[in-house]
Phi, psi and omega in degrees: 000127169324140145286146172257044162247355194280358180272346186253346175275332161327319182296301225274336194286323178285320155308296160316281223297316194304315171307326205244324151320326206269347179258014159260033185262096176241157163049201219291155190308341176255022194233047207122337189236167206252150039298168167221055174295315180304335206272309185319296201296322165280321175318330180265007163279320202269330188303309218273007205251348144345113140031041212307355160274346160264338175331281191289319156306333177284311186311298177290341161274358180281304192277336166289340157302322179266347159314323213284357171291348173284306183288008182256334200194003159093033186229175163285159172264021144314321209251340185248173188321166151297324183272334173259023179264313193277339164275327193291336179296307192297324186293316172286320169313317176284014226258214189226351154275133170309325226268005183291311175320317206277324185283324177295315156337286200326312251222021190230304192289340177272317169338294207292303185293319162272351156274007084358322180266351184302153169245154203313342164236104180261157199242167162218044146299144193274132172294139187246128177263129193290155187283162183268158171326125156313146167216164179281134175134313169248151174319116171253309172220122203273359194091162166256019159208163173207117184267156172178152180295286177225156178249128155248134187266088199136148191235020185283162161350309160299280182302299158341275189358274227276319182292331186269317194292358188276297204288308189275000144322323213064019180301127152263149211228154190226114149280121180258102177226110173302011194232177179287159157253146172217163195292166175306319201238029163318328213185156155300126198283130150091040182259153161298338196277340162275342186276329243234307189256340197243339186242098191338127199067008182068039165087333166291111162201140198223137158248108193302151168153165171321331184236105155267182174243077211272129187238161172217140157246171127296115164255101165153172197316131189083003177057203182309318165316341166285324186276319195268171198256023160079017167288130203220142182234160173215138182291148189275160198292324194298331184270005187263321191285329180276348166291340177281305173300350184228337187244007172062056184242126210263173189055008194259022175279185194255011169261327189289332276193305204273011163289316167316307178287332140314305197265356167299327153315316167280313171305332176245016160072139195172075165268168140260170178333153140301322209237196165316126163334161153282135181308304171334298207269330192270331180284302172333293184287013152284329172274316167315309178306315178306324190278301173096033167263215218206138151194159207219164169262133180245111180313162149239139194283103155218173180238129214229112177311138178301338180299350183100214152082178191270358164292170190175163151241123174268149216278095187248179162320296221264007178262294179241313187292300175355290181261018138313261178347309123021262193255006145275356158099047129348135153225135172248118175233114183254171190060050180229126157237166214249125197276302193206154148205163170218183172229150194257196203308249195246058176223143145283136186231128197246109181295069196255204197197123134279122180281001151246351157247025154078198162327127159190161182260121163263156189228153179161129185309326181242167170197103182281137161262121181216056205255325174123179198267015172260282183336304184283310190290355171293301191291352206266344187277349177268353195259346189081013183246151215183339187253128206084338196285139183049008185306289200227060169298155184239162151159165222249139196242148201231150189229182214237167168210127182273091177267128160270139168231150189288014168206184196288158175185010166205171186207162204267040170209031175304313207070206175274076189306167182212058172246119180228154202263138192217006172333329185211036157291155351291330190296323195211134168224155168211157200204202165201177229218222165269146177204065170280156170329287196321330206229017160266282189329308196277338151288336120004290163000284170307352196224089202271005192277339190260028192300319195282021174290329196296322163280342182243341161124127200305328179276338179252054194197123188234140166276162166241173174201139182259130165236137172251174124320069227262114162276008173325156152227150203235184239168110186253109185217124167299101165316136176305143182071007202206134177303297190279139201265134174286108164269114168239166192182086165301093158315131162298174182282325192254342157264349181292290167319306207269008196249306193312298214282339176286317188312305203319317197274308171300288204303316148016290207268341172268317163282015145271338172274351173113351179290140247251315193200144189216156196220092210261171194250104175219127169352040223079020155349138182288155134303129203228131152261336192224137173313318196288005176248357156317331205289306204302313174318141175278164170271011201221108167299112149282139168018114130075050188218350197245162177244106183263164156189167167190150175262004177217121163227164191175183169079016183280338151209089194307153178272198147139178178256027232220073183310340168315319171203026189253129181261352180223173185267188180291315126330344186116324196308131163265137185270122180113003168206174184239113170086037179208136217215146166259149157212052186225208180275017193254015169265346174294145212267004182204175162288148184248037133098350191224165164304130188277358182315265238298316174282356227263288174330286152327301175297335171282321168272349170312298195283322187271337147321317185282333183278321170312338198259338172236017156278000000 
């Protein structure tokens, strides 16, 4: 049944993307110029894909905006001109309430990301991601029950791990994963059309607070892995140590540690380049060096053709454990998500929802969670299980700088470049990040005077990123009535200082590598050209002024033996129950300052060995 708003929210929606598009309207008419119909049709795909707790705050502030053209002039702001929508735009992006800032943001970065994103004929039918290849094993219509020894819930890194080695055990084992499966190349990686099919909420995922924090998850078979750009790390021996001392977690030194990390390596391929670096990726470590700062190629899980060259597949789930798992006679039921469980005598009873066949139940004596540090303290907190859950999330919050340069340094088959600067690690890292037109644009943003570079160039211009070690700790809570888990995350005073001082330190290390102009994303940000204009940057990031984001979280429910304040045992086991196990990022007990794939892993095949060996 229609809302009985959606025609007017429809109006105020088309009217912004024509508003908010038209000053990136540049060259040819199939390049940049309206219709904006595509724009339109995706913001209300993105809009219906929110949060479901954000749905309706969005829906009233959308239509109080377009209300509020009455009190400016006596019209909606659907109904008026082009020149006067764009100033009633400009008023609310500059105003001094956040929340006038933040829906013009919203609805200025999906503008900006679908027109950026056309394709020479662009359409607005909603993208069909083709299904992955039958295989045996998995479920296409599962019934309304299912037994099994044991289930795992995430098909992620964590989860892929702990279901194959489980399977060639000879466990029978049931993988539960909401989201769809689809092939590796379903879509273009750091695509809007990957943003659209593989990531949860389309990618809207938020940690709320004064400074937010915009985050991705992977929704679909292989997780995060599917989605990320595969830069694989093994946890530094000084964080290994301090998680055996301060959270009392037994087996974790680096000789215990480093066989796990071994056969993880071999399995997803986990190299370096064969050939040359991207001219990008090659400017970061020029300026560092220039500087007598510490910078490294940071491996990736890819598999690399013998002919050489900078091409590769990278190794995700649904490449290697997926089909181990499998072809050990594995069952995978992907679009199924898991509500609620509890336990009937010596069975877990998993309360689940199929997205085309509604309700069903699994039943099985064990049950690994590996869903992720948003996903699992969600589900054990919708289950009544709550002490230690979700307490003390983490994660590395990162703010970006868009560098021009006087000469070419990207190309649209560019990737992830993978030189990262390690110099002041743990406190601070910087690297650099996708940087296709579309997510140049969209860094863009803070800079409106400088909207068309992106378009004109797009080729000599990279995003960057400063990331810290954050000490927040942030809080994963279910709302009553509502699907989707409320993420909150106060930035401190001394990480908002260590994020000044990190931006302060890249541009540093970019305008040394030669760059010509930096855009760094801060709210109406300065242009920066010169050391001497580094002054302008601040030393204190402000308040709901900084453009934040991250791709690693974790620690929602740390491990250890230290009851006080460890939601699992040293192994995963949660304390206080039997035969129900974490195996994702929410068991690391702090941020380890690097991408957590390589412990995720490790830890994962660590635990599900010990549960095998004491089975």
């Amino acid at each position: 049944m229609p809302h009985p708003f959606s025609d007017s929210y429809h109006d105020a929606v088309s009217a912004l993307a024509y508003t908010l598009a038209s000053r990136h309207a540049v060259g040819d008419p199939a390049d940049g110029q309206a219709p904006f119909n595509d724009l339109t049709a995706f913001i209300l795909r993105q809009r219906a894909r929110l949060p479901d707790y954000l749905r309706g705050p969005m829906l009233a502030a959308t239509l109080g905006f377009d209300l509020a053209g009455l009190a400016r002039n006596g019209h909606r702001f659907h109904t008026q001109p082009p020149a006067v929508r764009r100033r009633q735009a400009e008023a609310w992006k500059n105003s001094k309430f956040g929340f006038a800032r933040d829906l013009l943001r919203y609805y200025e970065s999906l503008a900006t990301l679908a027109l950026y994103s056309r394709e020479p004929s662009p359409v607005s039918a909603v993208p069909v991601a083709p299904p992955a290849p039958p295989a045996n094993g998995v479920l296409v219509e599962p019934g309304r029950e299912l037994r099994c020894e044991v289930a795992v819930v995430g098909s992620g890194p964590g989860g892929a791990i702990t279901a194959c080695l489980l399977a060639e055990a000879g466990r029978d084992v049931l993988l539960i994963e909401e989201g769809p499966f689809l092939p590796l190349h379903s879509c273009r990686s750091f695509s809007q059309q990957e943003m659209e099919q593989k990531y949860r909420n389309g990618g809207q995922t938020i940690a709320m607070g004064r400074t937010k924090v915009a985050y991705v998850e992977g929704c679909c078979v292989g997780g995060g892995s599917e989605i990320n750009s595969g830069l694989y790390h093994r946890t530094p021996p000084e964080v290994l140590e301090h998680w055996r001392q301060e959270f009392q977690v037994a087996g974790l030194t680096e000789a215990e540690l480093r066989p796990h990390f071994e056969a993880c390596e071999r399995e997803v391929s986990v190299s370096t380049l064969p050939g040359a670096a991207p001219a990008a990726s090659l400017k970061l470590h020029e300026g560092a060096v220039r500087l007598g700062w510490k910078s490294l190629e940071a491996p990736r899980w890819f598999r690399y053709d013998t002919g050489g060259g900078g091409g590769g597949i990278r190794q995700t789930m649904t490449q290697t454990y997926l089909p181990r798992f499998l072809s050990a006679g594995g069952r995978l039921l992907p679009d199924a998500r898991v509500d609620r469980l509890r336990k009937e005598g010596d069975q877990w009873l998993l309360r689940a929802t199929h997205r085309a066949h509604g309700a069903l139940e699994i039943r099985a004596p064990t049950v690994f969670l590996c869903a992720g540090a948003v996903q699992t303290p969600a589900l054990l907190r919708r289950s009544g299980i709550t002490r230690n859950i979700g307490d003390t999330l983490q994660l590395h919050p990162t703010v970006k700088v868009v560098a021009r340069f006087p000469e070419p340094v990207n190309t649209l088959d560019m990737g992830v470049p993978v030189h990262q600067v390690k110099e002041f690690a743990p406190r601070l890292s910087f690297g650099c990040s996708i940087s296709s037109p579309a997510y140049l644009a969209l860094g863009m943003i803070d800079h409106p005077a400088s909207a068309g570079e992106a378009s004109r160039s797009w080729d000599r211009m990279a995003n960057y990123y400063a990331m810290i070690t954050a000490e927040a700790r942030g809080s994963v809570r279910q709302l009553p009535g509502f699907q989707h888990a409320l993420v909150r995350y106060p930035l401190t005073a001394n990480d908002r200082r260590n994020l000044a001082d990190g931006l302060h330190k890249l541009c540093e290390a970019l305008l040394a590598a030669g760059a010509e102009a930096l855009f760094p994303g801060l709210n109406h940000g300065p242009r920066l050209s010169s050391l001497d204009e580094l002054r302008k940057l601040p030393t204190l990031l402000p308040e709901g002024l900084a453009n934040l984001m991250t791709i690693h979280l974790f620690s929602s429910c740390p491990m250890g033996e230290d009851l006080a304040r460890c939601a699992a045992d040293s192994y995963g086991r949660l304390h206080g129950f039997d035969n129900l196990y974490i195996g994702d990022a929410s068991l690391l007990c702090t941020a380890p300052g690097v991408n957590p794939q390589g412990s995720i892993m490790a830890l994962a095949r660590r635990n599900v060995l010990r549960f095998l060996k004491s089975g």
